[in-house]
N, C-alpha and C positions, 0 to 999 in steps of 0.2 A: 504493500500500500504506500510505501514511500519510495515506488521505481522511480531512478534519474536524478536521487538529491544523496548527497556522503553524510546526509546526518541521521539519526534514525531517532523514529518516536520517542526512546528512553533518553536518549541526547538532549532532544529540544523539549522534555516536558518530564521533566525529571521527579517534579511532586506529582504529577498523575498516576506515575506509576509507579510509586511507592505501597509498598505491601499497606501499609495504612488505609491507602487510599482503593484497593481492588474494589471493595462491594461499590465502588461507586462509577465500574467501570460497564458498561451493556457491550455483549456481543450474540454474535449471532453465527454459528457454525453448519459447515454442510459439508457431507462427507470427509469429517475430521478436521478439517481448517476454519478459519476464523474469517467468513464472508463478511463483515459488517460491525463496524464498532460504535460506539459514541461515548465516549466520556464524560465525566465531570469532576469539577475541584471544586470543594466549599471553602471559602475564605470570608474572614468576620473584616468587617469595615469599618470604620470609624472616621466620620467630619462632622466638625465642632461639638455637638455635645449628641448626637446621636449614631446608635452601635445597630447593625445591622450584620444577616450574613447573608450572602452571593453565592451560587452556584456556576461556577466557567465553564462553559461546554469546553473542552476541547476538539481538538481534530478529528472529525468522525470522517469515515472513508468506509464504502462497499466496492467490491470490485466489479468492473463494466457488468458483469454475467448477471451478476444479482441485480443488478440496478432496476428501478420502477417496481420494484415489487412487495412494498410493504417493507425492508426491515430495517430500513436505518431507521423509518419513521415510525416503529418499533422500537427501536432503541433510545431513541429520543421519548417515546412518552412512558418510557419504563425507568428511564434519566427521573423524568418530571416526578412520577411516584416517589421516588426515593428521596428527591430535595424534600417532598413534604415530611419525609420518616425525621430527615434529619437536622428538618427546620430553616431551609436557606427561602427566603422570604423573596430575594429575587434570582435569576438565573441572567448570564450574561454571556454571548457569542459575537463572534467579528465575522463575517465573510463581503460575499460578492453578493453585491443588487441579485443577478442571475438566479441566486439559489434561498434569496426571501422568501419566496412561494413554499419552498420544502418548510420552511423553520415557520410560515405562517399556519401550516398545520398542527403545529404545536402550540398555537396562539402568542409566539414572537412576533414584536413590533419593531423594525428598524428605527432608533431616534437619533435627533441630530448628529451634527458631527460633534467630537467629543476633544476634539483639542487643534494646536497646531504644526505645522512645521517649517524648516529654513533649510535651502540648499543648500550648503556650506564648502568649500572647494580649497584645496590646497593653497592659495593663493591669498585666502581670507586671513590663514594666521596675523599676519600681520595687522586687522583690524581689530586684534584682543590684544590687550596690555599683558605683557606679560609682569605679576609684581611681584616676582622674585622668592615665590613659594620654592621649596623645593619638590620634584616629581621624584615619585615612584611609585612602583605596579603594584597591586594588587598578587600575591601568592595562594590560590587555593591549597595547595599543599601543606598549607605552616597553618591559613584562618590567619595571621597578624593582618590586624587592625578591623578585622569584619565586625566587634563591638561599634569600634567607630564609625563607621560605613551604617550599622545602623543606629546609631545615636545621631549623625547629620541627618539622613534620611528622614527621622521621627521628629526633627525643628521644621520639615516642609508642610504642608497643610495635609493629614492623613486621610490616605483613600483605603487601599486593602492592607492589613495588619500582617508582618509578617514576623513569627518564631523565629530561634539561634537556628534550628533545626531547617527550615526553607531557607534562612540566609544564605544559610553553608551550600545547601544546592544551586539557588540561583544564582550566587556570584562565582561558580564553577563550571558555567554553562560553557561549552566548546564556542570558538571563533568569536568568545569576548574578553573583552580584556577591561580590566576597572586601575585609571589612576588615579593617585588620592597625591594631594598637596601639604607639604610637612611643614611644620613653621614651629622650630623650635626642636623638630621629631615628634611633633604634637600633629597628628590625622586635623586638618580646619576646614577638606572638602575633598570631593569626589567626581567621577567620572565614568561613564560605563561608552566603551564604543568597541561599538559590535558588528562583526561582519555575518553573524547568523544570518539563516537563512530566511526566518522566522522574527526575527528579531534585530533589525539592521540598523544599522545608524549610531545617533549619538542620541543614547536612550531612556537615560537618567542622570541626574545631579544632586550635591548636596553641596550644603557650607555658603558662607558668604558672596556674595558678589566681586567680592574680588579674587579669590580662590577660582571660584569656576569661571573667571576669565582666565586666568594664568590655566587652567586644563586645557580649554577650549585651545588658545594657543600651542601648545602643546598637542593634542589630538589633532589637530586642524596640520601642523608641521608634518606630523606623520605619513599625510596620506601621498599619494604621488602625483606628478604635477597636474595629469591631465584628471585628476580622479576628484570626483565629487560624493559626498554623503549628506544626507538629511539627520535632523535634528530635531526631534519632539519636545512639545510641551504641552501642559494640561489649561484645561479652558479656566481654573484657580489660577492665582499669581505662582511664582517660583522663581525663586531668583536664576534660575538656568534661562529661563521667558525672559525675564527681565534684561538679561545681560545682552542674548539674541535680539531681542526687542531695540537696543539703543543701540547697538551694532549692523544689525542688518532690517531693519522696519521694509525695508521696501520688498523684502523675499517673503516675509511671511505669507503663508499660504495655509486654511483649510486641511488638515489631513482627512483625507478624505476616503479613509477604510469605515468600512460603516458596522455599525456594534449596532445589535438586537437585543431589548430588552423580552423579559417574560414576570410579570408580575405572578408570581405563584401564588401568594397568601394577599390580597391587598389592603384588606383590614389589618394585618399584623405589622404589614412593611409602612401607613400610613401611621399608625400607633407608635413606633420605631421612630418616625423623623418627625414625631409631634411637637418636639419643643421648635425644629427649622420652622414648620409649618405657623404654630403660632406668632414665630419674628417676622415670618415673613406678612405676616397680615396686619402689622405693627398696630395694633390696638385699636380696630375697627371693629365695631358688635356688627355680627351678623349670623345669618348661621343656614344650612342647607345639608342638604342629604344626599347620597349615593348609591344608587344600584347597580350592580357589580353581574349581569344576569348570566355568562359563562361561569361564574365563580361561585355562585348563588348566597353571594355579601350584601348587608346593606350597611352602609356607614355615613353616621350623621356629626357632624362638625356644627360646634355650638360655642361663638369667641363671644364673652362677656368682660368685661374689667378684671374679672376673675383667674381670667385667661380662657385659655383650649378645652374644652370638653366634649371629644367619642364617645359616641356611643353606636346604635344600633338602632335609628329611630327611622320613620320615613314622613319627612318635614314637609310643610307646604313648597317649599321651594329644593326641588328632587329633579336629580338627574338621572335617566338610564342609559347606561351603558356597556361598555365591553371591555374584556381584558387590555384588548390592543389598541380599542381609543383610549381608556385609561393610559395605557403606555406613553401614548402620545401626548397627551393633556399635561403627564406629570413628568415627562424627560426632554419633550421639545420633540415636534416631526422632522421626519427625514424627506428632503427635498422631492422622492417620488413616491412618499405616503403623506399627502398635505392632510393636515387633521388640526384645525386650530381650536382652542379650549374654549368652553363659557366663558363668559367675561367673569363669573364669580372663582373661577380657576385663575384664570390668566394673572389677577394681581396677587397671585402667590407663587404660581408655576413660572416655570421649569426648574426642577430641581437637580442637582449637579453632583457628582462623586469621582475626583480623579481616581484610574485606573494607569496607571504607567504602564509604559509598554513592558519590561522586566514580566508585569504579572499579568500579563494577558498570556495566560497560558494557553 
């Protein structure tokens, strides 16, 4: 299932296939092999004061012969059963426009785009100040400094939470390399630039603004004269954005892989981000209801001076709807699924959660 690429599934997806993680893997076998897979990884979130957990699809692949016939999309709603065993309130995949229709079977919603990027080119080093950190690599072999690496990382605005235990994996991933800038012998910032396959570019940052310029310098020196890479950043601030941002403003571009949401539980995922939800209505009384009719939820929102109050009500002023216009209402639509929200949404939606690329498994 990975003819024509030198990395293989345990390479690029290292926590999937951790014995930990098997019961959360579906396949499907025919005469002794493994025709059809679909994965997934539950990982807890955490931005600003609300905790949530996610389910990643990973790479699902059936081979040509099987294809059209029921079982990835077997696999996928046997995925979706087990998020609810194990509590992940929403489920998250990346692919192509192309193959939406498959994942809308499963009442996945394509929403907007979810961050940005900058072409960045050999020649740019010299538009990053170098301020005289000292560089050096990253050792999976030894782990020195992977504390550090995630103690910068946990100063950025937190999207998906990660264990010592995932650190160690994913800063060992094949054709990436992570520099980290010393100052003193003291870790002040970091680096990851990766020529995966899966995973390309320059694809996470930590530490000051002045640190991940001096990287940036440094990675950018690296590459060869004719050679260019791209550069992520999350739709939150980050001082990697930031630095990209005053350096290169005119490249910024849209990344434009498109992520599918699947709200699984939507009473529990909307209960989870209640305290966002209430900031976000900054102290306006109002109040209205939801029905949720593929989910068979009702959820009523009631802001008094009191604050926030869910419950389960069905108010005079009541919406019905669906998983996948919910999806939309509350992540933002994706440009070939236009779905714009009530007006009594809209002055609270779109709600936002960086994923870096690292943990887009």
């Amino acid at each position: 299932m990975r003819e024509g690429s030198d990395q293989t599934m345990l390479d690029d997806y290292p926590l999937v296939y951790l014995n930990s993680n098997l019961d959360n893997i579906r396949v499907i076998k025919s005469e002794g092999r493994v025709v059809s897979v679909v994965p997934f990884l539950p990982r807890p979130v955490k931005i600003d004061d609300c905790n949530f957990s996610i389910g990643i699809i990973s790479p699902t692949a059936t081979y040509p012969e099987h294809r059209r016939k029921g079982d990835g999309l077997g696999c996928l709603k046997s995925c979706i059963e087990r998020m609810a065993q194990v509590g992940c309130e929403l489920s998250v995949l990346w692919t192509q426009v192309a193959t939406f229709p498959f994942y809308e079977c499963g009442a996945y919603q394509a929403v907007r785009h979810q961050g940005w990027k900058y072409s960045c080119r050999h020649q740019d080093a010299t538009l990053f100040r170098d301020n005289g950190e000292q560089i050096v690599f990253y050792d999976p072999t030894t782990t020195r400094y992977l504390k550090d690496i995630g103690r910068l990382h946990s100063q950025e605005v937190f999207g998906v939470e990660r264990n010592p235990v995932e650190m160690e994996f994913l800063f060992s991933l094949p054709k990436m390399t992570t520099l980290i800038a010393l100052e003193e012998n003291t870790p002040v910032g970091y680096l990851i630039f990766s020529r995966a396959s899966n995973k390309h570019g320059l694809i996470e940052a930590g530490g000051p603004a002045s640190a991940v310029e001096t990287l940036l310098h440094h990675s950018l020196s690296r590459l060869h004269p004719e050679e260019s890479i791209e550069a992520y950043d999350n739709l939150t601030r980050t001082e990697l954005g930031a630095v990209l941002q005053k350096r290169l403003s005119d490249r910024r571009l849209v990344d434009e892989k498109s992520m599918m949401i699947r709200i699984n539980h939507p009473s529990a995922f909307l209960r989870r981000i209640a305290p966002w939800i209430e900031s976000r209505n900054a102290g306006v009384n109002r109040e209205f209801s939801l029905g949720v009719t593929d989910a068979q939820e009702q959820i009523s929102f009631r802001f008094t001076d009191a604050g926030l109050q869910l419950g389960e009500e069905h108010l005079s002023n009541h919406l019905e709807t669906t998983r996948r216009e919910l999806t939309s209402w509350i992540f933002g639509p994706h440009p070939t699924r236009p779905n714009s929200p009530p007006k009594v949404l809209s002055v609270i939606f779109p709600f936002y959660f960086p994923i870096w690329v690292l943990d887009q498994s």
